[in-house]
C-alpha positions in Angstrom: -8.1 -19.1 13.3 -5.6 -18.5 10.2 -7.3 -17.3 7.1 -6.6 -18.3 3.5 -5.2 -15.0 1.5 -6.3 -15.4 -2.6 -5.7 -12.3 -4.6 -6.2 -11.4 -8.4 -4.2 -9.8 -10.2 -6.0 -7.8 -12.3 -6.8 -4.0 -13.5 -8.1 -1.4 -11.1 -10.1 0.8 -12.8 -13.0 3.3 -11.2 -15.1 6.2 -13.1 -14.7 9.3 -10.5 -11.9 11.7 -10.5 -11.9 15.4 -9.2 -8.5 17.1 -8.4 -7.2 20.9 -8.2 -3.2 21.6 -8.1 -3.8 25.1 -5.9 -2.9 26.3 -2.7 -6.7 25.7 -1.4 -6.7 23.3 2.2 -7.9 20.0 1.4 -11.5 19.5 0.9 -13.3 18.3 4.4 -14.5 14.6 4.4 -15.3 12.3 7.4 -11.9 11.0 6.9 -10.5 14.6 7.1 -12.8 15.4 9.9 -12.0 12.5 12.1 -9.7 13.0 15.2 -6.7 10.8 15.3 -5.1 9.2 18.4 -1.8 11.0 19.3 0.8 8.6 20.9 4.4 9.1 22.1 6.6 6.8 20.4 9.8 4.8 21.6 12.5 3.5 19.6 14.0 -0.2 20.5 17.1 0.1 23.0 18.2 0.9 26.9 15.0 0.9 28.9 12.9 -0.4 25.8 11.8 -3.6 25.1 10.6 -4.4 21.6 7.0 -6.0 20.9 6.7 -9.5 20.7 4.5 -11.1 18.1 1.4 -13.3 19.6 -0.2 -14.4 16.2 -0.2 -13.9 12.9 -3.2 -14.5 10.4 -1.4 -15.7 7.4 -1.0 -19.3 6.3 -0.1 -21.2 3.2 -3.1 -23.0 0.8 -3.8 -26.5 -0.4 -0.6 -26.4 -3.1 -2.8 -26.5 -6.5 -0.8 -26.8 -9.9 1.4 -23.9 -10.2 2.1 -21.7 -13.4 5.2 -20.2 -11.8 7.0 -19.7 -8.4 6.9 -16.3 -7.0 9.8 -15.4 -4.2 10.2 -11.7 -2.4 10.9 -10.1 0.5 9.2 -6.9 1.2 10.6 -4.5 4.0 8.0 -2.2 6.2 7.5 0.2 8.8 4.8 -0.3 11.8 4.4 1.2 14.7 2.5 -1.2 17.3 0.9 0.6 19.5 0.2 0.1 23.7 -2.3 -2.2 23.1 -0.5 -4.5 21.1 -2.0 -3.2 17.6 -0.1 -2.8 14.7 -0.6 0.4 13.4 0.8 3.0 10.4 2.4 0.2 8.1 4.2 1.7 5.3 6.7 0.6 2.5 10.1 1.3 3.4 11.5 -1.5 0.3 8.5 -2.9 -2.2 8.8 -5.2 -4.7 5.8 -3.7 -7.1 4.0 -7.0 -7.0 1.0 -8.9 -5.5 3.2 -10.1 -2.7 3.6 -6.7 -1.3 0.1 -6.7 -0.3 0.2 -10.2 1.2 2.2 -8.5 3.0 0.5 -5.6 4.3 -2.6 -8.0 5.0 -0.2 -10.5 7.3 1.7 -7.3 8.9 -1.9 -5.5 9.6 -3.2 -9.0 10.9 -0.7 -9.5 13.3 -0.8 -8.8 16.8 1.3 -8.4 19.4 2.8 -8.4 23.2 3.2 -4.6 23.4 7.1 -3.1 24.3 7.5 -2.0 27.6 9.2 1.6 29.1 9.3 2.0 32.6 7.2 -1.1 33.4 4.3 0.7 31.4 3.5 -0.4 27.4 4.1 2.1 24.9 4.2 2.4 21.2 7.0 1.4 19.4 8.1 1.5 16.1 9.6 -1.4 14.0 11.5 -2.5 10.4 10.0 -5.8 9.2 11.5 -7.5 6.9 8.5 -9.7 5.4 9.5 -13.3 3.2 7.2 -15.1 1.0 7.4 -17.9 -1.4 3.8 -17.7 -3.5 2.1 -20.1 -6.7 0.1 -18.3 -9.4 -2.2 -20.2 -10.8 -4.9 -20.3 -13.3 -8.6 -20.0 -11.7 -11.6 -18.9 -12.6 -13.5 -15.6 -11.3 -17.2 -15.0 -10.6 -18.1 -13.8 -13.7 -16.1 -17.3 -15.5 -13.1 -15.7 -16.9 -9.7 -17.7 -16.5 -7.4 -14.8 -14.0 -3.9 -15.5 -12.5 -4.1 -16.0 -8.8 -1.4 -15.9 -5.7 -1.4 -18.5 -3.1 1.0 -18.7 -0.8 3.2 -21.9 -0.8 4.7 -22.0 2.8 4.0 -19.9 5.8 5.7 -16.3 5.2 8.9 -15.4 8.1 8.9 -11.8 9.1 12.1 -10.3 10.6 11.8 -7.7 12.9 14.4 -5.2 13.4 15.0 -1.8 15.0 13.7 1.8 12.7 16.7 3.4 11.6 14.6 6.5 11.8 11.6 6.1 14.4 9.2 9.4 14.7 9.3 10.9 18.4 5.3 10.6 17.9 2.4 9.0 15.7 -1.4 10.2 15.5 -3.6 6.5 15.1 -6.6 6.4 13.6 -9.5 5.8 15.6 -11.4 2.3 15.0 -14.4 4.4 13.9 -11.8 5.7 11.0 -10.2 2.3 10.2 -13.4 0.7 9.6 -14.4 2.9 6.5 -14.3 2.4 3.2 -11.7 4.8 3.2 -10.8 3.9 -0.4 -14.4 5.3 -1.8 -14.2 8.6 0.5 -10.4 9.9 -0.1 -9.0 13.4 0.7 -8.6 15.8 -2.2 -5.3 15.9 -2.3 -4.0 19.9 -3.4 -0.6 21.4 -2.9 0.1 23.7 -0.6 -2.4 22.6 2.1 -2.0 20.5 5.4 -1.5 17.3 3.7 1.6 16.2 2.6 1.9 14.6 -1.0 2.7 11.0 -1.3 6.4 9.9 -2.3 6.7 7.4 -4.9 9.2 4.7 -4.1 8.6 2.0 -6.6 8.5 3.1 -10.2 8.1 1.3 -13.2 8.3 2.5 -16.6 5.4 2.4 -19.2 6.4 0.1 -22.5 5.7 1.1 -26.0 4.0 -1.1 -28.2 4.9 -2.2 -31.5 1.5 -0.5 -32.8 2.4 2.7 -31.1 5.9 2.5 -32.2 5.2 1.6 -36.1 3.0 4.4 -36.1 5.3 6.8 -34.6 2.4 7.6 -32.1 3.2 9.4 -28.9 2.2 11.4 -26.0 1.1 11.6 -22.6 -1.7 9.7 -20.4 -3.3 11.3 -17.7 -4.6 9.1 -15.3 -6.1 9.8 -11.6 -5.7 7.5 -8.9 -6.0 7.1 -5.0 -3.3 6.5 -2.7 -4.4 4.4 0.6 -3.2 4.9 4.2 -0.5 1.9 3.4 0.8 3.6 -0.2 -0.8 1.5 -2.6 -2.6 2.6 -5.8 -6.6 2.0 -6.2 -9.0 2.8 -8.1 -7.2 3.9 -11.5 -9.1 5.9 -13.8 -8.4 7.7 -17.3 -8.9 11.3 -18.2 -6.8 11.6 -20.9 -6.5 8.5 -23.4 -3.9 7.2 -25.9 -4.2 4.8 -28.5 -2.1 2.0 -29.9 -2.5 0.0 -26.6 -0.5 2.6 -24.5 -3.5 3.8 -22.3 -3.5 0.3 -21.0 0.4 -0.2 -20.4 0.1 3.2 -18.9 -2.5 1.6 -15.9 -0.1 -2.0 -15.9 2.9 0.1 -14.8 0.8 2.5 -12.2 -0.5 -0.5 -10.8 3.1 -1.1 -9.6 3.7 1.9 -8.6 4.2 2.1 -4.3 4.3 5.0 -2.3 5.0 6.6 1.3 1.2 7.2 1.7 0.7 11.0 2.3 0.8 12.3 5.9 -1.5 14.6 7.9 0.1 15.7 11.5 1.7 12.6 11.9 -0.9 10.3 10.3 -1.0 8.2 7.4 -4.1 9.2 5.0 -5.4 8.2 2.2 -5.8 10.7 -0.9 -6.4 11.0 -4.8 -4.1 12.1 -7.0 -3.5 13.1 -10.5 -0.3 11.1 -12.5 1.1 11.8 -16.2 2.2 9.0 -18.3 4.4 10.3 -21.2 5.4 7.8 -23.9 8.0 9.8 -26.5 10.4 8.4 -29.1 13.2 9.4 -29.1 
């Protein structure tokens, strides 16, 4: 049965942060502890057939009155495994919106006819190009406050193409590992150690405001924030404020941040991380 996606957009904002920049390993957690499935994994081409998508979960809404149209495409990685799952989704071409978790939540829903190799399945990795045409509108949340909403206006195409660079082999989490909170139990994430740091492919640039500005106020935010297995930024908190407003435009552009999620032997994990927000006049 298709499900009805509805996200807010809103702040993500949490109250724990604990981070060292050293060349310690990372701190042990069940995440860190569990043991990954290793898999061999094919590329598309002689003697490989690609996966064939069987379902997908995602499906357009009621149309309600619409505040503004909202197009995109987002492009991704996944690998989907022998059994058909869809597995180590990453950005390879965000957008730094909503949308681009629609379409992690369709891509991750999705499931498939596994690719073949010598008559046997195997795992193979994929591109997917992902197109959405979405509505905001104006609802109200549980606690009665008016917040912009997406819903999708048609049912989203996805496009699925051959990795221009495919990894020879994956580690999967286990099903055990996928169904925790993973986003309340991160990996410290310290330099130097097993992990490897997340790469930030979606930036957007803090704005000044016109307080800050007539004031000639400057200076840099420090804000913590985790980094899940699919390279989006959660649970934002502050440790260093500015005033004049610029604390708050500091957490707007993170928000939109999106990253390669950081890797550990092959597998996708998800990790907190300290980031700097400088705001100078120049």
């Amino acid at each position: 049965m298709r499900r009805l996606w509805l996200m807010g957009l809103s702040v993500l904002v949490a109250a724990s942060f604990a981070c060292g920049q050293d060349t310690d390993p990372p701190m042990s957690s069940p995440q860190a502890d569990a043991q990954p499935i290793r898999e061999k994994v094919f590329a598309v081409g002689p003697g490989v057939t690609a996966p064939e998508l069987l379902s997908s979960a995602l499906a357009p809404a009621p149309l309600e009155k619409c505040r503004k149209n909202v197009y995109g495409k987002v492009v991704l990685s996944v690998i989907v495994d022998a059994k058909g799952q869809p597995r180590n989704v990453m950005f390879l071409e965000p957008l730094g919106t909503e949308l681009d978790r629609f379409a992690l939540q369709m891509l991750s829903a999705d499931r498939f006819k596994p690719g073949i190799s010598d008559g046997a399945p195997v795992a193979v990795a994929l591109s997917v190009e992902v197109e959405m045409e979405a509505c905001v509108i104006r609802k109200k949340d549980e606690n009665g406050r008016k917040t912009d909403w997406l819903r999708l206006m048609s049912e989203p195409t996805q496009h699925f193409g051959r990795l221009r660079i495919a990894p020879k082999e994956a580690a999967f989490a286990s099903d055990d590992t996928l169904r925790k909170d993973s986003i309340s139990d991160p990996i410290e994430y310290r330099q130097g150690g097993a992990i490897s740091a997340p790469v930030l492919l979606n930036y957007v640039s803090a704005e000044f405001t016109d307080a800050a500005r007539t004031a000639r106020y400057q200076g840099t935010c420090m804000l913590s924030l985790i980094v899940d297995r699919n390279g989006m930024p959660a649970s934002i908190s502050v440790m260093q404020r500015l005033d004049y407003g610029l604390t708050e435009n500091a957490i707007k552009s993170v928000e939109k941040f999106r990253f390669k999620p950081a890797m550990k032997d092959g597998e996708p994990v998800t990790v907190r991380v300290p980031i700097e927000v400088s705001f100078h006049l120049y």
